[in-house]
Backbone as JSON, one array per atom type, in Angstrom:
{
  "sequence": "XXXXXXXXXXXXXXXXXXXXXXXXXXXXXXXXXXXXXXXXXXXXXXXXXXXXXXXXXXXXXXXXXXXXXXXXXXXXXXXXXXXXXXXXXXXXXXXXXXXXXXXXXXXXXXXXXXXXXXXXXXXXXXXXXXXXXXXXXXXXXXXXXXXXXXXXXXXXXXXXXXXXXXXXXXXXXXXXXXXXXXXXXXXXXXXXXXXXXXXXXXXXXXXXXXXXXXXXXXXX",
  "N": [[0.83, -1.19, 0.0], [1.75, 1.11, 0.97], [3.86, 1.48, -1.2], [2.46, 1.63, -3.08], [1.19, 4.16, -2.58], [2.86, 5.94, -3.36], [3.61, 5.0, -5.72], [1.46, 6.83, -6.73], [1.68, 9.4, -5.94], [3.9, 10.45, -7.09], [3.22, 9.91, -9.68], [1.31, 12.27, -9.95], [2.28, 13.99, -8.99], [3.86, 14.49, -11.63], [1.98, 15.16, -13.64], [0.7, 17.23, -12.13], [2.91, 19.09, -12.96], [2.93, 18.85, -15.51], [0.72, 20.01, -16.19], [0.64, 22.56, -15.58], [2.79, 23.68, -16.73], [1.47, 23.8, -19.62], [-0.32, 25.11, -19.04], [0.93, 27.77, -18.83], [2.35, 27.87, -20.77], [-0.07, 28.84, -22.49], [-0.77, 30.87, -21.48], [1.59, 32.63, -21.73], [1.32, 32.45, -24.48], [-1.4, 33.97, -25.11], [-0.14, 36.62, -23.36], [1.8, 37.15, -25.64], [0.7, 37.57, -28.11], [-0.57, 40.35, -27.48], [1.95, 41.68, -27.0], [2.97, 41.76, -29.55], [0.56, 43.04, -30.77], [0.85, 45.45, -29.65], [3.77, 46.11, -30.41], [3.43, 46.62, -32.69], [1.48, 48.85, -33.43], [2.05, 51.79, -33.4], [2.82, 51.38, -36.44], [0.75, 50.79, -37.26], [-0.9, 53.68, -37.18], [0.35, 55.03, -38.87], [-0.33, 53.85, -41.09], [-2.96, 54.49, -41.27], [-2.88, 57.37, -41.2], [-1.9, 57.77, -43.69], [-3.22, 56.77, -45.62], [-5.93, 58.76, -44.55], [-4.62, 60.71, -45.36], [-4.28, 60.88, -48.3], [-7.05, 60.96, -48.3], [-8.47, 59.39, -48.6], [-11.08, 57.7, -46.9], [-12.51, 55.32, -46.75], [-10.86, 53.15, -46.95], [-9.98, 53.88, -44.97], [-11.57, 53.16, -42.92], [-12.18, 50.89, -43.8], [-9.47, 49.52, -42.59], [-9.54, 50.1, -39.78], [-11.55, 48.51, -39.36], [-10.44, 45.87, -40.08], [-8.41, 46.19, -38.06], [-10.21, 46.28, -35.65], [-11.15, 43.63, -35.27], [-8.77, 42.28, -35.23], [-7.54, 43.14, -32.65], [-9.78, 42.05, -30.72], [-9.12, 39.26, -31.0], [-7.01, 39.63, -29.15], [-7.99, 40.64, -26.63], [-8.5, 41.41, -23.22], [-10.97, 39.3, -22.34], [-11.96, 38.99, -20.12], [-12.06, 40.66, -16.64], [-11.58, 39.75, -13.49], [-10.69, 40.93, -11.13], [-8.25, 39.46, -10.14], [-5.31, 38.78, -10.99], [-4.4, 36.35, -11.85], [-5.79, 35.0, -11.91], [-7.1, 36.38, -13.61], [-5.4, 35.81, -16.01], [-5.73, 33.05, -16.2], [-8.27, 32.37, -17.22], [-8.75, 34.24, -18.97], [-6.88, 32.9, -20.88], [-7.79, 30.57, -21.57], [-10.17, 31.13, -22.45], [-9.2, 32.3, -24.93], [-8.47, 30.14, -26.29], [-10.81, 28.0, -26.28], [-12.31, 30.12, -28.06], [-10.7, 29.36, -30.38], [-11.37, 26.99, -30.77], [-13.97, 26.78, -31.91], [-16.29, 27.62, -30.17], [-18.16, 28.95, -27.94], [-18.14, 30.87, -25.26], [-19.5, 32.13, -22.34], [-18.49, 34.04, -19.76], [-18.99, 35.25, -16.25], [-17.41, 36.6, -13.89], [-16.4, 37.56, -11.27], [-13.49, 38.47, -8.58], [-13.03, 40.44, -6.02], [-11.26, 40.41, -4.01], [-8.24, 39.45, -2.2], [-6.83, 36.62, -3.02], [-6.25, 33.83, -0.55], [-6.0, 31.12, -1.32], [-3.12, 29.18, -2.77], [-1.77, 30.57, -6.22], [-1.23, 28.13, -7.86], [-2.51, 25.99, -6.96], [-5.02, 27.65, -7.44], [-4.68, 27.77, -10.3], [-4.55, 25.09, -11.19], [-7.55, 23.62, -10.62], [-9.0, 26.07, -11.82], [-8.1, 25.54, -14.56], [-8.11, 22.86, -14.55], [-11.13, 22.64, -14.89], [-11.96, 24.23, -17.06], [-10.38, 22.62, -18.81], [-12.01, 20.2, -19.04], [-14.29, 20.98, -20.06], [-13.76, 21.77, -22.2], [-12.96, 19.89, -23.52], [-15.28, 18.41, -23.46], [-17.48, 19.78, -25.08], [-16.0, 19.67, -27.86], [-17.52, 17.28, -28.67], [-19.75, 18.19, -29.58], [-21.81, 19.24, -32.21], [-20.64, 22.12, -33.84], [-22.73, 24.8, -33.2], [-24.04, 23.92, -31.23], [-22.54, 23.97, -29.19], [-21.51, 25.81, -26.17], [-20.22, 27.01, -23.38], [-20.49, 28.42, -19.64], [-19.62, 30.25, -17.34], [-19.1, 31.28, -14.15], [-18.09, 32.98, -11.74], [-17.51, 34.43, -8.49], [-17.73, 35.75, -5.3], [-19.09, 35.07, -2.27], [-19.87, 35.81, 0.2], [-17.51, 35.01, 2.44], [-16.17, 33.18, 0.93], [-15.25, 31.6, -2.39], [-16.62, 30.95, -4.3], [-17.39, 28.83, -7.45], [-18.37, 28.01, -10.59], [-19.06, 25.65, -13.29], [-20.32, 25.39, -16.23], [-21.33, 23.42, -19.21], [-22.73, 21.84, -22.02], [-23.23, 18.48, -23.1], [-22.89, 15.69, -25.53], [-24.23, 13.35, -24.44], [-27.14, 12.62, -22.88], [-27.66, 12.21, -19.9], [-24.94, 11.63, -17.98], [-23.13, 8.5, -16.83], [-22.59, 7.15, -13.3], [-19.58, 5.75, -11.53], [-18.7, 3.88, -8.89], [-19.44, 6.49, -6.55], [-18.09, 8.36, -9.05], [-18.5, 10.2, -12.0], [-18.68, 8.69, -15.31], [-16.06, 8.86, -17.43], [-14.49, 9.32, -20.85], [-12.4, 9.86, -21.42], [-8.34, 9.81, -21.39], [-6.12, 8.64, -19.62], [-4.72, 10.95, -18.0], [-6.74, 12.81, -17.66], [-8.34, 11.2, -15.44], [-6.58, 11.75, -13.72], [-6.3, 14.86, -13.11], [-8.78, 15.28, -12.25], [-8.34, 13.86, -9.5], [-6.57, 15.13, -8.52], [-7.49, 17.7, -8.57], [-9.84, 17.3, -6.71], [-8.67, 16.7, -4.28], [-7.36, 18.67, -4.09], [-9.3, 20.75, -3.35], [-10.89, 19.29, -1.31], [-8.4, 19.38, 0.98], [-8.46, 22.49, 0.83], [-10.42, 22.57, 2.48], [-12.98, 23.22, 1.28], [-15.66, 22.92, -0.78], [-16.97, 20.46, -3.21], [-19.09, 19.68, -6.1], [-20.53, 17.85, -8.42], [-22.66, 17.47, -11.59], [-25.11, 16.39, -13.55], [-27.14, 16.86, -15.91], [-30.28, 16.81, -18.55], [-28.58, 17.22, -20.69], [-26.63, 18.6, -19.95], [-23.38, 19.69, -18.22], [-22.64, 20.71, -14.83], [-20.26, 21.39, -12.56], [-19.52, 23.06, -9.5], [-17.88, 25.12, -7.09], [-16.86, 25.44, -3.71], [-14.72, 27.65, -2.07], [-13.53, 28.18, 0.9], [-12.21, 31.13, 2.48], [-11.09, 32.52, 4.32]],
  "CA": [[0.0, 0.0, 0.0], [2.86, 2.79, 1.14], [4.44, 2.13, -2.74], [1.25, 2.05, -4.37], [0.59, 5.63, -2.93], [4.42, 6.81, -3.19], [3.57, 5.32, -7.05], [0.43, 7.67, -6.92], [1.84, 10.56, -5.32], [4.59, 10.52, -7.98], [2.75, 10.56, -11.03], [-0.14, 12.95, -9.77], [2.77, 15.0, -9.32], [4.37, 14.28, -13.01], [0.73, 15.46, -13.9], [0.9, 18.64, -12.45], [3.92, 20.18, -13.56], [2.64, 18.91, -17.27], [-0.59, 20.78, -16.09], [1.14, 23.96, -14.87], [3.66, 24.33, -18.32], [0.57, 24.01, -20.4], [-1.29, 26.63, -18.96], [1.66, 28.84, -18.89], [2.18, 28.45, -22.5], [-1.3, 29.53, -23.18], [-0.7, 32.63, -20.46], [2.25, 33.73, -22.68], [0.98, 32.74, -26.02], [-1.67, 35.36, -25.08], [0.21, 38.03, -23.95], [3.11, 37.26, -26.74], [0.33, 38.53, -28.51], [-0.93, 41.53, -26.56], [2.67, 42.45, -26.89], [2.82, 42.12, -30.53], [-0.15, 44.23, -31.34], [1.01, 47.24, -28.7], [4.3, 46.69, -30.69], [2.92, 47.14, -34.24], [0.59, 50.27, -33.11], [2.64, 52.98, -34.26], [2.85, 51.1, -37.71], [-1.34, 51.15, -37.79], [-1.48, 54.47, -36.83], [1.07, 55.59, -39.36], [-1.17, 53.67, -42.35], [-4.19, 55.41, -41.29], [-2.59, 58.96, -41.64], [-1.56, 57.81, -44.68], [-4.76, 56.99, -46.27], [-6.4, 60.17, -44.65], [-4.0, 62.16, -46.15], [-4.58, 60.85, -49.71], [-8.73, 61.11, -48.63], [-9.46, 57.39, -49.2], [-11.62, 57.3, -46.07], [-13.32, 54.1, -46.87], [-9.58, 52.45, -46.38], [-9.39, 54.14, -43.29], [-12.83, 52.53, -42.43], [-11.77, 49.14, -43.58], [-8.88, 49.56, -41.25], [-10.43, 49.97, -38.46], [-12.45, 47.47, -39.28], [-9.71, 44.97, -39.52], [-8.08, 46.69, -36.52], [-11.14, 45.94, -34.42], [-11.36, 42.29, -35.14], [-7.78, 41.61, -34.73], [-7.65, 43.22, -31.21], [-10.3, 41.43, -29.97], [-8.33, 38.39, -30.1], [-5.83, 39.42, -28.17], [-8.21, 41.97, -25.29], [-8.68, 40.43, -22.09], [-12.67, 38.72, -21.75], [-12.04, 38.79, -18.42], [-11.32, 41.01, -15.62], [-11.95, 39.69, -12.27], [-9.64, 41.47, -10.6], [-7.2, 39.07, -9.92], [-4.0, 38.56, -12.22], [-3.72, 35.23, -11.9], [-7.39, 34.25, -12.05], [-7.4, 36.37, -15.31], [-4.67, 34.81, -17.04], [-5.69, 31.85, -16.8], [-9.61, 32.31, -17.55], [-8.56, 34.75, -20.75], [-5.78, 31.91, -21.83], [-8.57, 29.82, -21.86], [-11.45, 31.42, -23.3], [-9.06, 32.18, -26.39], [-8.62, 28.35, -26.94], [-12.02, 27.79, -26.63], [-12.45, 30.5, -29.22], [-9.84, 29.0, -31.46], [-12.06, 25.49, -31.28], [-15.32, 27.46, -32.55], [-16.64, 27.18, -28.17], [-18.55, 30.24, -27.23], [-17.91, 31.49, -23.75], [-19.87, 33.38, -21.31], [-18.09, 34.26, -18.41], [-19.27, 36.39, -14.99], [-16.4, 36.34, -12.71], [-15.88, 38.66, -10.2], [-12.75, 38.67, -6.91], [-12.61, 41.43, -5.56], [-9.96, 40.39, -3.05], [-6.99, 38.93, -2.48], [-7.4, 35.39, -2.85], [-5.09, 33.03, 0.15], [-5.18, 29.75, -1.54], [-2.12, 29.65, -3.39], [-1.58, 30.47, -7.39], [-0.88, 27.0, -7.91], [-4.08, 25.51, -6.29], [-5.72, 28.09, -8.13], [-4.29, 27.12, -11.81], [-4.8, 23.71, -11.25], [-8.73, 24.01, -10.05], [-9.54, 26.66, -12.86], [-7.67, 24.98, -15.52], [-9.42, 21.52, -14.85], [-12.58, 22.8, -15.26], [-12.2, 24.64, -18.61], [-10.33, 21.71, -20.08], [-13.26, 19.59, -19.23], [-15.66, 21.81, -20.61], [-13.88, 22.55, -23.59], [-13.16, 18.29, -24.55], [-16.96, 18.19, -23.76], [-18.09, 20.5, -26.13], [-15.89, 19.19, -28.66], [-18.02, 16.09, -29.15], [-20.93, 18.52, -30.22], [-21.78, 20.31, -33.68], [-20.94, 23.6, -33.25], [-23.94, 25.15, -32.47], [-24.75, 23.28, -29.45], [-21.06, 24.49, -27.9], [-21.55, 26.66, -24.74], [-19.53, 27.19, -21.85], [-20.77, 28.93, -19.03], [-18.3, 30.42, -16.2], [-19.61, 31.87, -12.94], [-17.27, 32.81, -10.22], [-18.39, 35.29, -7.16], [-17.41, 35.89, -3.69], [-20.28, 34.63, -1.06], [-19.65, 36.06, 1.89], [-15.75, 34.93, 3.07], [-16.08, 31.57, 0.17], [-14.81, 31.94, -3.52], [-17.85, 29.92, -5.44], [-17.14, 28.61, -9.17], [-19.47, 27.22, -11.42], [-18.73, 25.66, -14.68], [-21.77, 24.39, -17.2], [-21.1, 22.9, -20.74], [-23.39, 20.98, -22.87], [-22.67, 17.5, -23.51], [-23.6, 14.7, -25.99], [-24.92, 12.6, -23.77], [-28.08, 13.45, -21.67], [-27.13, 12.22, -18.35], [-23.7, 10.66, -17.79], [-23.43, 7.7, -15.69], [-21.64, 7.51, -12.07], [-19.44, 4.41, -11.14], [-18.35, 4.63, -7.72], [-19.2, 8.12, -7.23], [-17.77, 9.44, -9.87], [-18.94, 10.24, -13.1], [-17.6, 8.53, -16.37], [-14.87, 9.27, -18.64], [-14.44, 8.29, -22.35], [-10.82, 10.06, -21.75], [-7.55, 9.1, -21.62], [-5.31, 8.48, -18.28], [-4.1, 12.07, -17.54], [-7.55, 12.89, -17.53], [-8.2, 10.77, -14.36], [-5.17, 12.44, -12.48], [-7.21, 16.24, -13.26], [-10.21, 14.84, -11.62], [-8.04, 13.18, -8.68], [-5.68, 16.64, -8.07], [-8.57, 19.07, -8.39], [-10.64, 16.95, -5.8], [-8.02, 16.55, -3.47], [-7.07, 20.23, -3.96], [-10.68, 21.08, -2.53], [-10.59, 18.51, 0.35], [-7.27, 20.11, 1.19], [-8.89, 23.54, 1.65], [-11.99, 22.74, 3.43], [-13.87, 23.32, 0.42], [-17.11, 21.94, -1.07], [-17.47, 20.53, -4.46], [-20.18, 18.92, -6.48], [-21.09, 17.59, -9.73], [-24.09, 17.51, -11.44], [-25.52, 15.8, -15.0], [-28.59, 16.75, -16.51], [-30.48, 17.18, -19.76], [-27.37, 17.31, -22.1], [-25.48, 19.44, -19.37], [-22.52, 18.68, -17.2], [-21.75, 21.25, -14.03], [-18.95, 21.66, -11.67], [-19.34, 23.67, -8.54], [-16.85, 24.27, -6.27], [-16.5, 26.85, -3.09], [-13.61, 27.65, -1.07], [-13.02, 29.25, 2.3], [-10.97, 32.13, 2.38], [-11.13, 32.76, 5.3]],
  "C": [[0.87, 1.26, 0.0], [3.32, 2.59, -0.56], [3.78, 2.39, -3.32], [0.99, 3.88, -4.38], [1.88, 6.61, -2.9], [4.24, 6.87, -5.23], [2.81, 6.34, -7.56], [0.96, 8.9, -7.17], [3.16, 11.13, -6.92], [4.63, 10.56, -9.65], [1.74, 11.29, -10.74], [1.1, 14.12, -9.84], [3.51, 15.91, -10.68], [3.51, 15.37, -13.51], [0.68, 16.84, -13.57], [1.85, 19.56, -12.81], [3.3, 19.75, -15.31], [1.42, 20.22, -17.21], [0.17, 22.06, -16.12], [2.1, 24.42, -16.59], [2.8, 24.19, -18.86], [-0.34, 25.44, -20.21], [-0.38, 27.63, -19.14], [2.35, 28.81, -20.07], [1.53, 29.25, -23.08], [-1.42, 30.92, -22.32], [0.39, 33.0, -21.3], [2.09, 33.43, -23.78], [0.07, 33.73, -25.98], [-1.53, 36.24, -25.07], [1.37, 38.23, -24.63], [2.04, 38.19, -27.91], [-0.01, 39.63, -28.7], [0.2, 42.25, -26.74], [3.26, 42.73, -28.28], [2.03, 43.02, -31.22], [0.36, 45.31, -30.95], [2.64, 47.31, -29.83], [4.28, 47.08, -32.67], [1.52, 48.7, -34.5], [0.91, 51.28, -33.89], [2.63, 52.5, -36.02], [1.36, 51.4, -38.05], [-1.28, 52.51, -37.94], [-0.79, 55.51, -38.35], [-0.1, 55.66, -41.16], [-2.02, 54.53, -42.3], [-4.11, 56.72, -41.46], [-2.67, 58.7, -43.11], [-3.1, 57.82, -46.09], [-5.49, 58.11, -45.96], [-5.98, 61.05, -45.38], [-4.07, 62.32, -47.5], [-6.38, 60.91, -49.71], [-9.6, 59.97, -49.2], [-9.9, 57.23, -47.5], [-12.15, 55.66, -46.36], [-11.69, 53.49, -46.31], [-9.76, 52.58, -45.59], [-10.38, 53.23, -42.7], [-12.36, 50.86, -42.39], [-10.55, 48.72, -42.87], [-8.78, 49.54, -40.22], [-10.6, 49.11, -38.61], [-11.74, 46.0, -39.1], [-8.66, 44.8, -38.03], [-8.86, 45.73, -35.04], [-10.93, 44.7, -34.05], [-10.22, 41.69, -34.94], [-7.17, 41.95, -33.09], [-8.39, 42.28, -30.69], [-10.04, 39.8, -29.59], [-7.65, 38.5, -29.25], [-6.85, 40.41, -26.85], [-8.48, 40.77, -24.76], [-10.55, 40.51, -21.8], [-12.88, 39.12, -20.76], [-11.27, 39.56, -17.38], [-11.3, 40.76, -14.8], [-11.24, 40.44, -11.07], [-8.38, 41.03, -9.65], [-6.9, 38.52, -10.78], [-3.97, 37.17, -12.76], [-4.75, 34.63, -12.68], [-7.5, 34.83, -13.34], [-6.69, 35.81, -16.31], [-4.89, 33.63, -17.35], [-7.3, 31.56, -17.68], [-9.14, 32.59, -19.26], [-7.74, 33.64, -21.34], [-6.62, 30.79, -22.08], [-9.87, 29.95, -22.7], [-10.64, 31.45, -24.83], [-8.8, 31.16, -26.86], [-9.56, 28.07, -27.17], [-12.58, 28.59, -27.88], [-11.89, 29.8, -30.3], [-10.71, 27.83, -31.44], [-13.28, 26.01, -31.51], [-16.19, 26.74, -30.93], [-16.91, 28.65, -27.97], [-18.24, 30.01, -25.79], [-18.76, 32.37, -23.19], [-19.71, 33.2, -20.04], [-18.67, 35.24, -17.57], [-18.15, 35.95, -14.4], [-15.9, 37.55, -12.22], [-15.12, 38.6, -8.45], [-12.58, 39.59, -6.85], [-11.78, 41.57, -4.76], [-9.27, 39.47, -3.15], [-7.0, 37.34, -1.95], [-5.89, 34.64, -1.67], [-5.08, 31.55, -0.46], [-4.11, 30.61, -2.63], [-2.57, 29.39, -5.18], [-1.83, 28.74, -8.26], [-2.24, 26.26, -8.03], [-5.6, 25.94, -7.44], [-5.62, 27.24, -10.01], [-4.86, 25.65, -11.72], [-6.6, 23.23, -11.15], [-9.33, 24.76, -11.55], [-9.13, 25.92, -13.95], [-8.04, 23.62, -16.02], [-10.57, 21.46, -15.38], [-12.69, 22.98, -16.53], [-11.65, 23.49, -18.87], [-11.34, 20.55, -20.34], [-14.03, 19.51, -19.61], [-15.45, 21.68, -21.76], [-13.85, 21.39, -24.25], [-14.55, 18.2, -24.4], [-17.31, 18.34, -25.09], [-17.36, 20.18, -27.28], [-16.57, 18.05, -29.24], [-19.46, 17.0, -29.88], [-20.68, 19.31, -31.39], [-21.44, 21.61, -32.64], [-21.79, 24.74, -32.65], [-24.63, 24.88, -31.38], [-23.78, 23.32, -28.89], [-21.52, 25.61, -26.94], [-20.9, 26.43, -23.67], [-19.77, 28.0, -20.83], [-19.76, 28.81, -17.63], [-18.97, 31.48, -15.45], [-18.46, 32.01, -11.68], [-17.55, 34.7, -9.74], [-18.08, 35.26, -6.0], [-19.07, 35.68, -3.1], [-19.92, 34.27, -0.34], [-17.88, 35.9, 1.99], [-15.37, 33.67, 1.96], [-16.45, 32.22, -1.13], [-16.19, 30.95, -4.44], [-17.52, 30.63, -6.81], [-17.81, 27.42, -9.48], [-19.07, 27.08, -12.77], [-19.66, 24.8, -15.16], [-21.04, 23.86, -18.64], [-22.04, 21.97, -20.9], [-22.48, 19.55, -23.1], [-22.99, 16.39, -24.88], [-24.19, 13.6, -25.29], [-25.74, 13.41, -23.06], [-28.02, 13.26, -20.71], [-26.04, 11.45, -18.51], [-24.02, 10.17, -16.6], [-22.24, 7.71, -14.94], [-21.07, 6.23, -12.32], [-18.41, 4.87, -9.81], [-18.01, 5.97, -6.94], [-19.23, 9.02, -7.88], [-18.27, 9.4, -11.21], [-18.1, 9.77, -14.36], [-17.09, 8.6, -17.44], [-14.78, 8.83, -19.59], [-12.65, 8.99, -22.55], [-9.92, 9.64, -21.21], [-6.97, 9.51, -19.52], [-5.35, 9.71, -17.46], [-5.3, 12.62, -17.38], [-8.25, 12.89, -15.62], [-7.85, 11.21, -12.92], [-5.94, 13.76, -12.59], [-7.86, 15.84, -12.33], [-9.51, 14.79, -9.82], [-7.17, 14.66, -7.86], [-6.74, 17.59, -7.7], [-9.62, 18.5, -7.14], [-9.87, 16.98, -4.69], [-7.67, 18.23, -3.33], [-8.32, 20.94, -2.92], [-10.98, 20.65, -1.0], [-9.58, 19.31, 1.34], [-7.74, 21.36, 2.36], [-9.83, 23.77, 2.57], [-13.07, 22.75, 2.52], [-14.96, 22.39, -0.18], [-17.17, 21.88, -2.79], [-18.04, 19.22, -4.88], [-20.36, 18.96, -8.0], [-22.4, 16.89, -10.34], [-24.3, 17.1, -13.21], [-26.56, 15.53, -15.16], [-28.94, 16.87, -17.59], [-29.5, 17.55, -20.62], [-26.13, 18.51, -21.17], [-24.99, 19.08, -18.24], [-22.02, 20.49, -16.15], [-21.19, 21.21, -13.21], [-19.53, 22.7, -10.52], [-18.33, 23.57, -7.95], [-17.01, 25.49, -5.27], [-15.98, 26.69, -2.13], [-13.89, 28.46, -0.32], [-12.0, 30.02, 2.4], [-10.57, 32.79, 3.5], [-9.73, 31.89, 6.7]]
}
């Protein structure tokens, strides 16, 4: 039993450092971009004189216009007002964009969260990738992701919905089951234990073609 959970403990941990460099790819493939647009600015701004000054408004218009739409990949969805919590939400919603996965997020901290970064990443980052292999099994049109997070009272509550292809998934001891692969498993097993950890309460729930997540920590 002690090697089995020394073997555990030792790939759960494998698991999260793979977890942790993935997300922090997708936190600086975001703002690698963010820092590419701010440093091609002065070049936009330069075209758009340029066309004013020859009086081809319409250019200028369709400038903008491509302007607009290439910012809005890179602006941040999400402010909640913590750094961490937005990097990882926005590094996620623009994946989900990139797999044709609408998003609608609420998320609002207004204070300074005490579990650690870490805890956090690992917790938020489960959820969306859960959501977002969900919703890959559906046509596009039936993709939705719904993201709720809120302070109540001294406890961080997060809610994550997605549509599924199936209309109720079935439990087996517990837990609800998986058509994915190993590393999968270990998500489920980290992010639950992460919760236990803090004191926290979380619950899962499978109804009518939708799968949600709750979870709410003590911050206190």
């Amino acid at each position: 039993m002690i090697l089995f959970d020394r073997l555990l403990d030792k790939r759960l941990a494998a698991y999260q450092r793979e977890l942790i460099e993935i997300h922090y790819a997708e936190v600086e493939n975001m703002y690698r971009q963010m820092r590419g647009w701010r440093h091609d600015y002065r070049s936009h701004i330069q075209a758009m004189k340029a066309h004013a000054a020859a009086g081809d408004w319409k250019a200028v218009n369709a400038y903008l216009d491509t302007l607009e739409t290439d910012l809005s990949t890179v602006d941040m969805a999400v402010k909640t007002g913590n750094p961490m919590a937005d990097a990882i939400l926005n590094s996620k919603i623009s994946l989900a964009r990139a797999k044709c996965i609408p998003v609608q997020a609420d998320a609002n901290i207004p204070v300074a969260l005490s579990i650690s970064e870490l805890d956090l990443c690992v917790i938020l980052g489960n959820l969306f990738d859960n959501a977002i292999e969900a919703s890959l099994a559906l046509p596009e049109p039936e993709r939705l992701i719904r993201v709720y997070i809120e302070m109540k009272g001294s406890q961080l509550y997060i809610s994550f919905t997605n549509f599924t292809a199936v209309r109720k998934l079935r439990k087996l001891g517990g837990r609800f089951l998986t058509t994915k692969g190993e590393g999968h498993g270990f998500g489920l097993v980290r992010m639950d234990a992460i919760v236990q950890r803090l004191g926290g309460y979380l619950t899962r729930n499978s109804e009518d073609g939708a799968f949600t997540t709750e979870v709410l920590l003590p911050l206190g």
